[in-house]
C-alpha positions as CSV (number, residue, x, y, z in Angstrom):
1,X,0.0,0.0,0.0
2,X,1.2,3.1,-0.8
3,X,0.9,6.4,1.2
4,X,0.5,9.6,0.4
5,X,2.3,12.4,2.5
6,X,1.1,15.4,1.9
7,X,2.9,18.2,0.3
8,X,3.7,20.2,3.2
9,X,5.3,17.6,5.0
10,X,7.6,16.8,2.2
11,X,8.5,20.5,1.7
12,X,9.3,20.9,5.3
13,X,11.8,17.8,4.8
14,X,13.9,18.8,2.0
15,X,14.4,22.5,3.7
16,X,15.7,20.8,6.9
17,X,18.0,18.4,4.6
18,X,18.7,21.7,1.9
19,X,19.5,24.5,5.4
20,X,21.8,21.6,7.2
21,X,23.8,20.9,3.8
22,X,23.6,24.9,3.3
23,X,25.0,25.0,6.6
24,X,27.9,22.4,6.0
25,X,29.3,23.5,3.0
26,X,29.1,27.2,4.3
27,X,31.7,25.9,6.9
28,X,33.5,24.6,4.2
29,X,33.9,26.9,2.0
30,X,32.7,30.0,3.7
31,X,29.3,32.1,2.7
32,X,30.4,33.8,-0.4
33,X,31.3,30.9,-2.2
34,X,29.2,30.0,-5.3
35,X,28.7,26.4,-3.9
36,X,27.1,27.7,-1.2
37,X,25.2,31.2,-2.8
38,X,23.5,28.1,-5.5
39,X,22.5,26.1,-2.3
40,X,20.6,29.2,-0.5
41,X,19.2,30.4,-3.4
42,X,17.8,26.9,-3.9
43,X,16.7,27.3,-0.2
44,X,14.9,30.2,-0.7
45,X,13.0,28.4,-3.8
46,X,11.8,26.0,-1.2
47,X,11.1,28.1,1.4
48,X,8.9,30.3,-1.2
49,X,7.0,27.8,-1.9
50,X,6.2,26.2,1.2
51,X,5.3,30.1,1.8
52,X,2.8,29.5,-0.8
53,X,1.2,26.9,0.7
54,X,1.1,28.2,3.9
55,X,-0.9,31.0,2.4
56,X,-3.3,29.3,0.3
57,X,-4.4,27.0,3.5
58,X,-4.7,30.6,5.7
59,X,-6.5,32.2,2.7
60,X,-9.2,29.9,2.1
């Protein structure tokens, strides 16, 4: 049987797995590194669109 998780949960996953490897390779390579500017930027795609779940639920 397969079960479905819903969106929000999965979101809320991936940020805490995309901030911790944010967070390592910032101590690696320091915060202005490219490496690590990709991996924030591809945080904040998450994080936007968790937003925008967040607000359709409140809006409704």
């Amino acid at each position: 049987m397969v079960k479905i998780v819903p969106k929000k949960r999965v979101l809320s996953v991936l940020i805490r797995f995309k901030r911790n490897d944010m967070y390592m390779k910032a101590k690696r390579f320091g915060l202005s590194h490219p490496i690590v500017v990709a991996c924030s930027q591809e945080l904040d795609t998450l994080l936007n669109r968790y937003q925008g779940i967040t607000n359709k639920v409140i809006n409704v």
